[in-house]
N, CA and C of each residue as an Amber inpcrd file, in Angstrom:
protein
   564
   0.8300000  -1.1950000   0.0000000   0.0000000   0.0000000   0.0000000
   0.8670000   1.2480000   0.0000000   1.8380000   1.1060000   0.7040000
   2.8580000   2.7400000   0.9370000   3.5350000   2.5410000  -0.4910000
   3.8380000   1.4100000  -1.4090000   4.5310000   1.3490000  -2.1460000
   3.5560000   2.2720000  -3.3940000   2.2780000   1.6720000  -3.4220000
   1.0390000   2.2350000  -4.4510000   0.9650000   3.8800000  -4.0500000
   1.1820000   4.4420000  -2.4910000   1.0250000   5.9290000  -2.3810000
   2.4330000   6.2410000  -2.9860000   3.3630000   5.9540000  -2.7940000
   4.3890000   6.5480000  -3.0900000   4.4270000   6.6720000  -5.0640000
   3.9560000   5.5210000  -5.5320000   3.5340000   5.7790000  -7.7470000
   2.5020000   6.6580000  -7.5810000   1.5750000   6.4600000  -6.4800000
   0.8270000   7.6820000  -6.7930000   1.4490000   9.0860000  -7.1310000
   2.1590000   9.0300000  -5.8230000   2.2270000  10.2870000  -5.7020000
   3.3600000  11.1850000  -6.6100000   3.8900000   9.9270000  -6.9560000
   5.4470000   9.7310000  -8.2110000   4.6600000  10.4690000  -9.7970000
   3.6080000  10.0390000  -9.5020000   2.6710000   9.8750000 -11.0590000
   2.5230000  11.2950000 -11.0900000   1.4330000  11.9700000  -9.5000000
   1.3200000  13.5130000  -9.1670000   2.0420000  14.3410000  -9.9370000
   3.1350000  14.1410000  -9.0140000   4.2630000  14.8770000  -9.2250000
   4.7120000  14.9710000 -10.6220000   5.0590000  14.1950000 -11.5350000
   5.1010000  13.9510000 -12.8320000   4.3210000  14.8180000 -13.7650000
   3.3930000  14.3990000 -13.5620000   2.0810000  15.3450000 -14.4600000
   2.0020000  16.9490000 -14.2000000   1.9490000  17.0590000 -12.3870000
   2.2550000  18.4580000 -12.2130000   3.5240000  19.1120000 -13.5230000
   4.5830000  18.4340000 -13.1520000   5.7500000  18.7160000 -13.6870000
   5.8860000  19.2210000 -15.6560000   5.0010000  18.0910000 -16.4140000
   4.7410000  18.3480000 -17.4620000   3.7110000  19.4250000 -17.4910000
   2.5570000  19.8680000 -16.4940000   2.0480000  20.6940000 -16.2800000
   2.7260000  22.3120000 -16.5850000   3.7180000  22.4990000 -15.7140000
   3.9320000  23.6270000 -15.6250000   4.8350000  23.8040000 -16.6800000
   5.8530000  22.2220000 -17.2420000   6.4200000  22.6270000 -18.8400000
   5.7010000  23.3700000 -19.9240000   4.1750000  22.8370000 -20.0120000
   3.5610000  23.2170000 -21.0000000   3.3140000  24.6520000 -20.9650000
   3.1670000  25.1830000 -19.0850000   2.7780000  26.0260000 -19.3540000
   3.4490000  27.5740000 -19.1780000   4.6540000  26.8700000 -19.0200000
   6.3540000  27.3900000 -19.5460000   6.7200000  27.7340000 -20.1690000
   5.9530000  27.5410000 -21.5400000   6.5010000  27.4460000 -22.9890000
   5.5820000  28.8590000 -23.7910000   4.5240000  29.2210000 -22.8200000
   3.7820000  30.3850000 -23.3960000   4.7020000  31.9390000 -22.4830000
   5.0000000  32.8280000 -23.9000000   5.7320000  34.1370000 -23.5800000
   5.4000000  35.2720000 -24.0060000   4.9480000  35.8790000 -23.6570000
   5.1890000  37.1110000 -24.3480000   6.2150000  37.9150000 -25.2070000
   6.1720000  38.5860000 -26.2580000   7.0240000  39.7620000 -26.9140000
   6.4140000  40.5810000 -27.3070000   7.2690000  41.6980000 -27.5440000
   6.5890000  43.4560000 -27.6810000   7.0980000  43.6240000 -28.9910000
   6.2540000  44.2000000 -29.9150000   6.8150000  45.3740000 -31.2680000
   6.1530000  46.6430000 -31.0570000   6.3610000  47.2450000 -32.0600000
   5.6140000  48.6640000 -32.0260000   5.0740000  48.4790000 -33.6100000
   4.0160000  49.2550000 -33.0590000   3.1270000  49.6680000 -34.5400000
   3.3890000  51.4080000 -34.8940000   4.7040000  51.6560000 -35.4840000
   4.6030000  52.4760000 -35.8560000   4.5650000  52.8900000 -37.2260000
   3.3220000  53.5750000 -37.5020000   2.7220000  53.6830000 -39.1610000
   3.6040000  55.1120000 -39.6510000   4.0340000  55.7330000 -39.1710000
   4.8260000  56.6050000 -40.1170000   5.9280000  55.9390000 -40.6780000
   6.3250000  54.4530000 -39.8760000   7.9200000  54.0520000 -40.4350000
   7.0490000  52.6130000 -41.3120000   5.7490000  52.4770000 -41.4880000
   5.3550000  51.4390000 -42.3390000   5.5410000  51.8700000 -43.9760000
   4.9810000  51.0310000 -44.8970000   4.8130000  51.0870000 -46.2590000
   3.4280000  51.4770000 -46.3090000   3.1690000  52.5470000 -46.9920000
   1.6290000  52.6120000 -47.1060000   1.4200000  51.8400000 -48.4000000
   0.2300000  50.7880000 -48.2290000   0.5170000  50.3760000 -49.7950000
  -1.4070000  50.2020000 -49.9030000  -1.7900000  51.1340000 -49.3560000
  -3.1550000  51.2420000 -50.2530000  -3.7840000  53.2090000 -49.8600000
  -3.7440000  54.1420000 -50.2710000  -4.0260000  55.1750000 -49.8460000
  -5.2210000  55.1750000 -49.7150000  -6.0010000  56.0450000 -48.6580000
  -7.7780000  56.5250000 -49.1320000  -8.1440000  57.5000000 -50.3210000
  -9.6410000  57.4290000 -50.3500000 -10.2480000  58.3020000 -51.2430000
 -10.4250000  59.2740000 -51.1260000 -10.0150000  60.6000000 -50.8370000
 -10.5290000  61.8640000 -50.8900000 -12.1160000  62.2070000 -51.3520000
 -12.4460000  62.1280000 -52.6670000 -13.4130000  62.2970000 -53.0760000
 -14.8560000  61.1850000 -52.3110000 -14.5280000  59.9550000 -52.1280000
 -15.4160000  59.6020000 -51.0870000 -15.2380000  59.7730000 -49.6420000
 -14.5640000  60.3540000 -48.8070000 -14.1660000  60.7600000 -47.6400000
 -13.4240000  59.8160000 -47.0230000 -13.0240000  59.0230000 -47.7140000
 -12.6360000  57.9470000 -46.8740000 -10.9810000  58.0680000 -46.6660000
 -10.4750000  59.1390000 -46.1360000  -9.0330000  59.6900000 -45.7010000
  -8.3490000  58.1620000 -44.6500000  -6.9850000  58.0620000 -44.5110000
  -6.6990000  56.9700000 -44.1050000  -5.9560000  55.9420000 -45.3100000
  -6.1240000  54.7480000 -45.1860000  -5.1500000  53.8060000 -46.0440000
  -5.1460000  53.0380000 -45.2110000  -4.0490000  52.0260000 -46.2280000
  -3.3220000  50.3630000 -45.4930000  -1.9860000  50.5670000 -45.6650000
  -1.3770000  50.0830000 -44.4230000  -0.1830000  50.0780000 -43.9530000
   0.4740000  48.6200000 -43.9400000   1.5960000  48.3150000 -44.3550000
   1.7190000  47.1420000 -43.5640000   3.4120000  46.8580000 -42.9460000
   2.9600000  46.7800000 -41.7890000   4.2050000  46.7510000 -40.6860000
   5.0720000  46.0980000 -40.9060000   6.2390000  46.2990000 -39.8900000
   6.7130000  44.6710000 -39.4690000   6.1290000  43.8580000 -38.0650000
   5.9160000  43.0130000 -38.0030000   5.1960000  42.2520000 -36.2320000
   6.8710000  41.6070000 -35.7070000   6.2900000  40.6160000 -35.2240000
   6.8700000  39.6710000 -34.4990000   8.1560000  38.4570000 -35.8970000
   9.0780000  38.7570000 -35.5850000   9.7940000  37.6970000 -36.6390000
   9.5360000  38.1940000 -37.6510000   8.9610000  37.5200000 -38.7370000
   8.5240000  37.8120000 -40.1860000   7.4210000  37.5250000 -40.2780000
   6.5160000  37.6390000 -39.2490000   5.0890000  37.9360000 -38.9780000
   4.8730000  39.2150000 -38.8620000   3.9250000  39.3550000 -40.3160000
   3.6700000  41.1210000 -40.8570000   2.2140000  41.5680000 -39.9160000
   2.0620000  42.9780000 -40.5750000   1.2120000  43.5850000 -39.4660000
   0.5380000  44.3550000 -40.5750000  -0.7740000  44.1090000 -40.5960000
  -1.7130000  44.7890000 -41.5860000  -2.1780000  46.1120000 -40.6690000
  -2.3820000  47.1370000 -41.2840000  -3.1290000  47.9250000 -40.3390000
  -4.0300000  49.1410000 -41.6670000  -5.3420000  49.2470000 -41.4920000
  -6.0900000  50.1240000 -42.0110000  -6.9150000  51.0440000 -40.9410000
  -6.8610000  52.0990000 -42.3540000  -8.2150000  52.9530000 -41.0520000
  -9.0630000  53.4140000 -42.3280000 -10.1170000  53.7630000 -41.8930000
 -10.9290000  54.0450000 -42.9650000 -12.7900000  54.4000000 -41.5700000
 -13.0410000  55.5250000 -42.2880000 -14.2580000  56.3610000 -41.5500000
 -13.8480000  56.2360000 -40.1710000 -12.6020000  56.6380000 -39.8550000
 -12.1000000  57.1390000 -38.4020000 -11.8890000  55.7550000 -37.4910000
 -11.9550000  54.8960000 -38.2160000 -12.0470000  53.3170000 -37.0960000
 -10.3040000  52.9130000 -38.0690000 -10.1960000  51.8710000 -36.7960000
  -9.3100000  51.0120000 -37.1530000  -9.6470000  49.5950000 -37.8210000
  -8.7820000  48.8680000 -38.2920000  -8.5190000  47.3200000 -38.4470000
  -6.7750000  47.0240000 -38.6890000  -6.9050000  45.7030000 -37.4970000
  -5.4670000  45.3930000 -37.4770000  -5.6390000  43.6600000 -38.1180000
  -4.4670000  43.3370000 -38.7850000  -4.9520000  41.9120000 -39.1650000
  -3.2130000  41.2160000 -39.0780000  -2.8230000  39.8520000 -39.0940000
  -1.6260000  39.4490000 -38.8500000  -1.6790000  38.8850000 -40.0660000
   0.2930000  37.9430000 -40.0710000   0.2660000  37.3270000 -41.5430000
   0.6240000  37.7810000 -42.4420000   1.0530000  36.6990000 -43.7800000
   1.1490000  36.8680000 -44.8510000   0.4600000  37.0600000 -46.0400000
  -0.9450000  36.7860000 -45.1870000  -2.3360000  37.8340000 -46.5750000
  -2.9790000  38.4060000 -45.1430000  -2.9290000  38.9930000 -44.5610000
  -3.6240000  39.8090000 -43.8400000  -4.8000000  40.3010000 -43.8650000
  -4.2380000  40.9820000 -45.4500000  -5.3710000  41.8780000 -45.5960000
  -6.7970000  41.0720000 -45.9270000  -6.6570000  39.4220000 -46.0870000
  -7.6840000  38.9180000 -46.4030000  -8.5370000  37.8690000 -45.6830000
  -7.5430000  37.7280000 -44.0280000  -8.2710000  37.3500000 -42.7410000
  -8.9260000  38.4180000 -42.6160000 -10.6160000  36.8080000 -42.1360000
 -11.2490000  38.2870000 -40.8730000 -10.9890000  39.5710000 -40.2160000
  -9.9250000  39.2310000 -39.3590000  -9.5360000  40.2370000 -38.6410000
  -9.2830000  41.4370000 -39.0450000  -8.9410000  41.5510000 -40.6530000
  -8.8700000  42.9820000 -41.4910000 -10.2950000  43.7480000 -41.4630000
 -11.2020000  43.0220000 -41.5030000 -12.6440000  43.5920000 -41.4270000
 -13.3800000  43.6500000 -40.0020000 -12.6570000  43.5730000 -39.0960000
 -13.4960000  43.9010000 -37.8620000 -12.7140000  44.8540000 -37.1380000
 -13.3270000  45.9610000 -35.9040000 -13.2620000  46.9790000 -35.5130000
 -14.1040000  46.8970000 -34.4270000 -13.9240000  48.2180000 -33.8650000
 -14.8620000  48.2620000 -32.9290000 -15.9480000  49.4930000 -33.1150000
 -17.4300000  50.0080000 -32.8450000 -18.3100000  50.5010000 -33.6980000
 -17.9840000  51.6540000 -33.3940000 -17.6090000  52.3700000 -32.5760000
 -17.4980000  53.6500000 -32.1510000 -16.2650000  53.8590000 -33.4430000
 -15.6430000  55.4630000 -33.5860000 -14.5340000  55.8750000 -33.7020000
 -13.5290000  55.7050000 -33.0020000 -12.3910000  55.0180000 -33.8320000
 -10.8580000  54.4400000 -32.3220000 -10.0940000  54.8200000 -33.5180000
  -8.7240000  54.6630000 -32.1350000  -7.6140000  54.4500000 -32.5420000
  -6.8750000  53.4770000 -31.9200000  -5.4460000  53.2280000 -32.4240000
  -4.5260000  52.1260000 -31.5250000  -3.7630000  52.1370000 -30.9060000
  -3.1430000  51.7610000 -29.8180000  -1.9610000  51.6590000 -28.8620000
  -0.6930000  51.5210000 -30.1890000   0.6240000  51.5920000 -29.7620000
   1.3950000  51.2040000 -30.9590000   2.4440000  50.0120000 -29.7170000
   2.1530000  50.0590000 -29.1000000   2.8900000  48.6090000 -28.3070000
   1.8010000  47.5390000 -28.8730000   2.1040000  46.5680000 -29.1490000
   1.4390000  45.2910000 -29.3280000   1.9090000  44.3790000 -29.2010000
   1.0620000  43.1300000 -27.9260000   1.8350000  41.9430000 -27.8020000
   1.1100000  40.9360000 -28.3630000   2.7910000  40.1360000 -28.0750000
   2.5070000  38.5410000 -28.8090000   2.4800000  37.7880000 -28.2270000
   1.5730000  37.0560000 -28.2840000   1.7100000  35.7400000 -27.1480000
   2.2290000  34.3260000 -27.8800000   3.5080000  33.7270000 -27.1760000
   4.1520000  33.1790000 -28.5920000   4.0610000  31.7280000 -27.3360000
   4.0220000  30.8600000 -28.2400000   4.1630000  29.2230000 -27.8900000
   5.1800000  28.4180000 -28.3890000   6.2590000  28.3300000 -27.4410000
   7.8260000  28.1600000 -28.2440000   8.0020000  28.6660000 -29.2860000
   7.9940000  29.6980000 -29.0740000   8.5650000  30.9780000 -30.2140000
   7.7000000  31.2630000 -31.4230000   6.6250000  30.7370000 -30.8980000
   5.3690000  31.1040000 -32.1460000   4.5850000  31.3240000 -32.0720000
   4.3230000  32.8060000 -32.6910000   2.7250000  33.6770000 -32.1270000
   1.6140000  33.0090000 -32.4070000   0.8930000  32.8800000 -31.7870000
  -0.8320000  32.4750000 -31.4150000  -1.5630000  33.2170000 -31.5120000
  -1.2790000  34.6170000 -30.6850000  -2.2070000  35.4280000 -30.8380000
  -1.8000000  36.7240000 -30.2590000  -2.5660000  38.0020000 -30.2570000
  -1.2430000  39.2560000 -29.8480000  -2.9220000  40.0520000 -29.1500000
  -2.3950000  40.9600000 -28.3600000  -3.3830000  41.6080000 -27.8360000
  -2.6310000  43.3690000 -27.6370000  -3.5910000  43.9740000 -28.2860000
  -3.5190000  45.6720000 -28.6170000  -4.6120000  46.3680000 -27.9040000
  -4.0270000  47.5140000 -27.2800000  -4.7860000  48.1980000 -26.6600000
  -5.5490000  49.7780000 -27.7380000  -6.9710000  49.5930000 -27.7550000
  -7.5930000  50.4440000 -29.0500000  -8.4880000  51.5520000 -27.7440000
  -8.1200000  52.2430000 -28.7010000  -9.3760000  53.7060000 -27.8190000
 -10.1710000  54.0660000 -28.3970000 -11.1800000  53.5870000 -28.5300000
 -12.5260000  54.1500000 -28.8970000 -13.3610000  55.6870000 -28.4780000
 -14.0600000  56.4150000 -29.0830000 -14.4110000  57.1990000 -28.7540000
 -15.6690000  57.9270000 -27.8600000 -15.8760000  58.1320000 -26.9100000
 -16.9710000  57.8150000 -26.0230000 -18.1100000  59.3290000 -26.3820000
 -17.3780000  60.5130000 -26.8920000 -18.5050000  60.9580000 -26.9060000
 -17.8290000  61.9950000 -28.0670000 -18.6080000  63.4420000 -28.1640000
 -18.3040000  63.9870000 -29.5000000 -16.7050000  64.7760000 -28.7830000
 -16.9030000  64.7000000 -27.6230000 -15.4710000  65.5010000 -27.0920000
 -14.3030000  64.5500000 -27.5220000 -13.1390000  64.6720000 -26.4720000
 -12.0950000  64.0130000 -26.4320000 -12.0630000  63.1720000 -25.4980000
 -13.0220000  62.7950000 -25.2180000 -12.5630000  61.5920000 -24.1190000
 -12.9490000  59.7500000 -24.6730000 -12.1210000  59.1730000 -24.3490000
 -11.6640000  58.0510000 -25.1110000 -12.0540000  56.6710000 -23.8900000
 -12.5860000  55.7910000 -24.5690000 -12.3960000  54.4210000 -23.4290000
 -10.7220000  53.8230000 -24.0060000 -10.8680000  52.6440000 -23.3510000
  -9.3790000  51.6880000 -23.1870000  -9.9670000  50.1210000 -23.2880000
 -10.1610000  49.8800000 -24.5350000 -10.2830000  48.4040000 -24.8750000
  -9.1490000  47.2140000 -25.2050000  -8.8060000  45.9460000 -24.4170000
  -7.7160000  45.1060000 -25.0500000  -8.6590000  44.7160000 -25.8730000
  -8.0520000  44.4770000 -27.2430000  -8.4230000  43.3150000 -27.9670000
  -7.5350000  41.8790000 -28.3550000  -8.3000000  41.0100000 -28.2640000
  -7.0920000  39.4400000 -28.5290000  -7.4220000  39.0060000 -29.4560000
  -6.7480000  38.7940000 -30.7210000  -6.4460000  38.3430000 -32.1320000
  -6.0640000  36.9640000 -32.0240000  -6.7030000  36.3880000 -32.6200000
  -6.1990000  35.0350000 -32.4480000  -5.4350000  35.0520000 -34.0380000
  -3.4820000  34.4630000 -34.0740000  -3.2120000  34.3340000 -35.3140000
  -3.4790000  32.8990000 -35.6130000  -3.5830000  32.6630000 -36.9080000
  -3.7580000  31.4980000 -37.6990000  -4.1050000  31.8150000 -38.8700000
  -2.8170000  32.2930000 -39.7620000  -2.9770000  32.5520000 -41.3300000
  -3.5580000  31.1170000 -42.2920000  -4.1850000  31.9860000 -42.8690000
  -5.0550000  30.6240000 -43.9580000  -6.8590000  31.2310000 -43.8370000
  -7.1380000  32.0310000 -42.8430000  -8.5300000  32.0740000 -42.2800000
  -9.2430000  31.7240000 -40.7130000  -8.1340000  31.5570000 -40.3980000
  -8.5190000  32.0660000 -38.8650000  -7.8050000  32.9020000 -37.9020000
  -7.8560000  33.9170000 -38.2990000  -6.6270000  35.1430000 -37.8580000
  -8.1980000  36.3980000 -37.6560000  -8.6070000  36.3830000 -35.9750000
  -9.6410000  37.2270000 -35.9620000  -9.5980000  37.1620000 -34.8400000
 -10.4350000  38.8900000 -34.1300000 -10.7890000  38.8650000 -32.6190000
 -11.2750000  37.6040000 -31.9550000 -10.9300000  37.4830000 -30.7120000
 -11.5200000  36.5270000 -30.1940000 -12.1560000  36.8030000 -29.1040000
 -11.7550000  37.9270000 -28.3300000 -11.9250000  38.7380000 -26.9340000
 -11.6410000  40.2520000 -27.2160000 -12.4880000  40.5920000 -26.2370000
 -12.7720000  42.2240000 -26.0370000 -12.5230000  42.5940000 -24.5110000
 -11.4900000  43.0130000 -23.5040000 -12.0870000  43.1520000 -22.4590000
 -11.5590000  44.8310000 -22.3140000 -12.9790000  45.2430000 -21.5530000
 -12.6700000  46.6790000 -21.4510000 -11.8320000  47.4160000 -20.3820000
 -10.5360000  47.4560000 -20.7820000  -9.6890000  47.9950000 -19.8300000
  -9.5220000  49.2630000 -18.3960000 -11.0020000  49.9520000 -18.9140000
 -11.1850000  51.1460000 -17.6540000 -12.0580000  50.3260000 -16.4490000
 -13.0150000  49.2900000 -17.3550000 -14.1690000  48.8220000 -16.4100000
 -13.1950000  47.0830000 -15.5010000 -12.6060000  47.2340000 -15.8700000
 -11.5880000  45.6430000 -15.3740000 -10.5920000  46.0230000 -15.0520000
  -9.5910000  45.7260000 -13.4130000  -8.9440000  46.1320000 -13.0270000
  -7.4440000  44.9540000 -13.5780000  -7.9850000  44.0180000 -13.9630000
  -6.9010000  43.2220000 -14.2070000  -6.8170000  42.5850000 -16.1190000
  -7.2170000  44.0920000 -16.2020000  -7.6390000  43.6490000 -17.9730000
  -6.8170000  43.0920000 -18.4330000  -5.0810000  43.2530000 -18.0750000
  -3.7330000  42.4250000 -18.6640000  -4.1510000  40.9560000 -18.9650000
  -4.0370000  40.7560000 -17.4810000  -4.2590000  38.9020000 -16.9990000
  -5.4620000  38.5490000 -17.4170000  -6.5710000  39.4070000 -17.4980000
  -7.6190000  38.9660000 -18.6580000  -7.5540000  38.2780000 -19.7170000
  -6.6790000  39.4510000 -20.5510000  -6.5060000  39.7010000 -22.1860000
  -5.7300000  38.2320000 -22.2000000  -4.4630000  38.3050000 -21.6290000
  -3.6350000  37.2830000 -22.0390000  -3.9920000  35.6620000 -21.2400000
  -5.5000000  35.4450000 -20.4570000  -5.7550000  34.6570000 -20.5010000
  -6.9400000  34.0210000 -21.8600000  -7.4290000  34.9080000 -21.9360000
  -7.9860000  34.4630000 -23.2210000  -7.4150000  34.2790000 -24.2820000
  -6.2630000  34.6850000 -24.9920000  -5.0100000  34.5420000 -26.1040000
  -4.7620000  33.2630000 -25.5270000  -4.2070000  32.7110000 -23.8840000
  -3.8290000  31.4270000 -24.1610000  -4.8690000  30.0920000 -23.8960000
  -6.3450000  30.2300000 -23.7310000  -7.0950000  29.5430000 -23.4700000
  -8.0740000  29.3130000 -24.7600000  -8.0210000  30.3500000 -25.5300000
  -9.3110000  30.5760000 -26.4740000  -8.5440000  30.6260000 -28.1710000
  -7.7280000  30.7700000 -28.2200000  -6.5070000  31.4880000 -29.5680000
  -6.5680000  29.7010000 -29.5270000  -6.4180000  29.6090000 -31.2880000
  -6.6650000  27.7540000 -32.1190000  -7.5430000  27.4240000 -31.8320000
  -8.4250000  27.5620000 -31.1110000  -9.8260000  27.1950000 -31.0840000
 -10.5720000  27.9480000 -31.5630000 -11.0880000  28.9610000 -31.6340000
 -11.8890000  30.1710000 -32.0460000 -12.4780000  30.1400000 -33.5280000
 -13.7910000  29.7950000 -33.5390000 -14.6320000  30.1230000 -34.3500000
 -14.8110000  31.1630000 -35.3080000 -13.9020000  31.6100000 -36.2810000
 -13.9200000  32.9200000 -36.9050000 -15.5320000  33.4860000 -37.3890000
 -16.5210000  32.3540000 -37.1850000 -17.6650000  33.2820000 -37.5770000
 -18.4450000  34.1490000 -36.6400000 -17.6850000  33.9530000 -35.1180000
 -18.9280000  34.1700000 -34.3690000 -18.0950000  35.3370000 -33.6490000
 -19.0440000  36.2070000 -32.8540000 -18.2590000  37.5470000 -32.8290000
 -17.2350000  37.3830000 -31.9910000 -16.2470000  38.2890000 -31.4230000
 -15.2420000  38.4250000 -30.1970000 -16.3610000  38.0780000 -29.3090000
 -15.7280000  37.0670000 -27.5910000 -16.2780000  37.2030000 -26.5750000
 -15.9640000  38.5500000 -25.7460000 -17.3260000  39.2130000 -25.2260000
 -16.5190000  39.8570000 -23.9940000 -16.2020000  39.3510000 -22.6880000
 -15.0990000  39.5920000 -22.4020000 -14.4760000  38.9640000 -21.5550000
 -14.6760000  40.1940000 -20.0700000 -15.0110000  39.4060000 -19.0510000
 -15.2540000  40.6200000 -17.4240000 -16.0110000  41.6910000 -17.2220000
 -16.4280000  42.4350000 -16.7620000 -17.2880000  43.4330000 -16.7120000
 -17.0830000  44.1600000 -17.9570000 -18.3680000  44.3520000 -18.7040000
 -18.1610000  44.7450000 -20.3820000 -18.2420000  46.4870000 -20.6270000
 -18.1160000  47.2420000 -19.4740000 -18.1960000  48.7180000 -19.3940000
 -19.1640000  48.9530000 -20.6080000 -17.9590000  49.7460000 -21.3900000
 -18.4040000  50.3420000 -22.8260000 -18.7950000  49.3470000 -24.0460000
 -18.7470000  48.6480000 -23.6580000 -18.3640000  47.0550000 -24.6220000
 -19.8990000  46.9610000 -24.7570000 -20.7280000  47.2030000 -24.0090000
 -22.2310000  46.9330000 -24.0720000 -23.1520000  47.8810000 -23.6570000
């Protein structure tokens, strides 16, 4: 019997152990989104108002960074067609803009998914909310929001954001909208 507690507890220990390998292996990294040092490679329309363009960055490694604006909103998209994941076509409804820090949440050295902080516009003045959003990457067609959590109304919006990137990112349903994630402030 002490021999069976002791594999038990051999086994425990073991699994714990691969436990915390796995969950060892998820890291963060930082780039910047800065669009004056991008390529603009689509301008807007003047004559239809649509001032703005497509940019496209550098990200993480040789993981590129789509970025458009168009009628005062953003869209950020990852990848090597970017511009033709989901994620190029979604935003948030108000008027925003973007943080230019953006992280990656990488799984032995390979992004999954990145989370950017966007400011939306709360009223006709200048005052702005603080939304994370979490992108789940997966070039081919599943490279799209997955989570929304609103950073003024959630005190721990970080550990939020980047629990949903590592719980919800490869799984995620590209048809169905971002979840909000914690008290949804402005979000609803």
């Amino acid at each position: 019997m002490k021999r069976l507690t002791l594999s038990l507890l051999a086994l425990g220990g073991l699994l714990a152990s691969l436990q915390a390998a796995g969950a060892a292996s998820i890291e963060s990294a930082y780039t910047k989104i800065l669009l004056d040092t991008c390529p603009l490679i689509q301008s807007g329309d003047e004559e239809e108002g649509t001032f703005g363009g497509a940019w496209q960055c550098a990200g993480y490694k040789d993981m590129g960074v789509y970025v458009a604006e168009g009628d005062l909103r953003m869209f950020v998209s990852f990848g090597p067609f970017a511009a033709d994941e989901p994620a190029a076509n979604q935003t948030l409804p108000n008027f925003n803009t973007i943080n230019e820090t953006l992280e990656w949440r990488l799984r032995d050295g390979v992004p999954f998914a990145t989370i950017l902080r966007w400011f939306p516009s709360l009223d006709e003045g200048s005052k702005t909310g603080s939304v994370l959003i979490v992108t789940q990457v997966q070039p081919g067609g599943g490279t799209c929001q997955i989570a929304r959590i609103d950073a003024q109304a959630n005190k721990n919006a970080n550990e939020m954001a980047r629990q949903a990137a590592d719980t919800m990112a490869g799984s995620f349903d590209c048809t169905q909208p971002p979840q909000v994630i914690g008290n949804p402030g402005i979000l609803y």
